[in-house]
C-alpha positions in Angstrom: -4.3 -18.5 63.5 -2.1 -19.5 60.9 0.1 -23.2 60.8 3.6 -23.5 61.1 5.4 -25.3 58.8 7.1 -28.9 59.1 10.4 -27.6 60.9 7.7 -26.0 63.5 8.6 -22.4 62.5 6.2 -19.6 60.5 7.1 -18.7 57.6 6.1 -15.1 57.7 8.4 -14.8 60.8 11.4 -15.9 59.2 10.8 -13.1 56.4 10.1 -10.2 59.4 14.5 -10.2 59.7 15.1 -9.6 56.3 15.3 -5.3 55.7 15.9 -4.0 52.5 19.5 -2.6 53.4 20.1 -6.6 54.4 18.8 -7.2 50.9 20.5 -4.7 49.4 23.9 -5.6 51.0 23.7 -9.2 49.5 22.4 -7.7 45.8 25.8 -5.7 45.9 27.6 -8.8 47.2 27.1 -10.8 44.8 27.8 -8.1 42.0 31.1 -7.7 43.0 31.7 -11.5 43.1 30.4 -11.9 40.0 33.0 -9.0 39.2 36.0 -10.5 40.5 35.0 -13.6 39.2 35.0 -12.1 35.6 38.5 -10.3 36.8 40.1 -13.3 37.8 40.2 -15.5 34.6 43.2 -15.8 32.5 44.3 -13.2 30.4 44.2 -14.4 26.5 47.7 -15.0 26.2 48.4 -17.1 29.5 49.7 -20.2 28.8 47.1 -22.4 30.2 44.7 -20.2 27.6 46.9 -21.1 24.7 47.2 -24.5 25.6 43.4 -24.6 26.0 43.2 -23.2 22.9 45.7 -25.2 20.8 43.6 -28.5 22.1 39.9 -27.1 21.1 42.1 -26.1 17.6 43.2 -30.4 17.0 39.9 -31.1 18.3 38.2 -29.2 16.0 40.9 -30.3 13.0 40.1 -33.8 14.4 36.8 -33.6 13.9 37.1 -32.2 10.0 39.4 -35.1 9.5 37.1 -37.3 10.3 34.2 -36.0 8.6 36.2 -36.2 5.3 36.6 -39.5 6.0 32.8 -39.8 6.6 32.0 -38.1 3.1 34.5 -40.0 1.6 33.7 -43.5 2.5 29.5 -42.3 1.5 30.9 -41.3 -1.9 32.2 -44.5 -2.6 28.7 -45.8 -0.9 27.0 -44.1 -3.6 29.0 -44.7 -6.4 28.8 -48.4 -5.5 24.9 -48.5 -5.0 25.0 -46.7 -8.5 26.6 -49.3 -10.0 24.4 -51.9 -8.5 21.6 -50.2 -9.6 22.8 -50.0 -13.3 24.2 -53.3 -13.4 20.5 -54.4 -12.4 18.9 -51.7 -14.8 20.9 -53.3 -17.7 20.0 -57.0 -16.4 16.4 -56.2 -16.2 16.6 -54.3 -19.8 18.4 -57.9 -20.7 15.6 -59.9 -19.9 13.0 -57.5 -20.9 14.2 -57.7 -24.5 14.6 -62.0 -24.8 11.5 -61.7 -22.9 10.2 -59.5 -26.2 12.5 -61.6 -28.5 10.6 -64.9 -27.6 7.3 -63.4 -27.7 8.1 -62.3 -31.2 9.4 -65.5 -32.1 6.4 -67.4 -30.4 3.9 -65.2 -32.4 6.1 -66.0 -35.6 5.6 -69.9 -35.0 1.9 -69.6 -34.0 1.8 -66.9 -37.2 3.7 -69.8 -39.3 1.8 -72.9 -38.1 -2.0 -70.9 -38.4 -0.6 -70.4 -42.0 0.4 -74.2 -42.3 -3.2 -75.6 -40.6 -5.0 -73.0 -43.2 -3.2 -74.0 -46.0 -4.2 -77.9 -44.8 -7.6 -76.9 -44.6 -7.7 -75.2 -48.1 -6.0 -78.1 -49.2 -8.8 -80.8 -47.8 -11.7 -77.9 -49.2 -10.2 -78.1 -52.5 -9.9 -82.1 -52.5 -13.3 -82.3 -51.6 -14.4 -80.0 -54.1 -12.6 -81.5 -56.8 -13.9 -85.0 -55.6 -17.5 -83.4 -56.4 
């Protein structure tokens, strides 16, 4: 025995009404609405249509302004971040070379004073061997 469903009825049994010429009725039903449906919408040049399309037209214009804008105000982004970035490439290249000037000059001192405590020494050497 089979279970009826919640709203008490069987499911099978509501089915047993439904023919094929009942099915067939509502297939050709809703073709024709979905015919005069397709029939019944504005030809292309009705004025609501035009209107319609006029605004999708500044919409889409709109929209192109406004991009332009967009890649505008990036260009000028970019260009200023490329600046940045150069200005700090030529600082960095700034510092890199004092950087490399003072190492030259500190090894030119160090060079110079080596020399100096060498010649001191040779000096001293040469005292002490002419003491002798």
């Amino acid at each position: 025995m089979r279970r009826p469903n919640i709203a008490g009825e069987d499911k099978v049994a509501a089915n047993r009404g439904d023919k094929f010429i009942d099915r067939k009725e509502a297939a050709e039903q809703a073709r024709k609405a979905l015919l005069e449906k397709f029939r019944s919408r504005p030809a292309p040049d009705d004025p609501a249509m035009l209107a319609a399309q006029a605004e999708r037209k500044a919409i889409a214009e709109a929209r192109a302004v406004r991009q332009a804008e967009r890649e505008v105000i990036k260009a000028a982004e970019a260009k200023r971040r490329a600046e940045e970035e150069e200005a700090r490439q030529a600082e960095l290249a700034r510092l890199a070379s004092e950087e490399a000037a003072r190492g030259a000059a500190e090894k030119a001192a160090q060079r110079a004073l080596l020399a100096q405590q060498k010649a001191a020494r040779d000096a001293r050497y040469a005292a002490r061997k002419a003491r002798r």
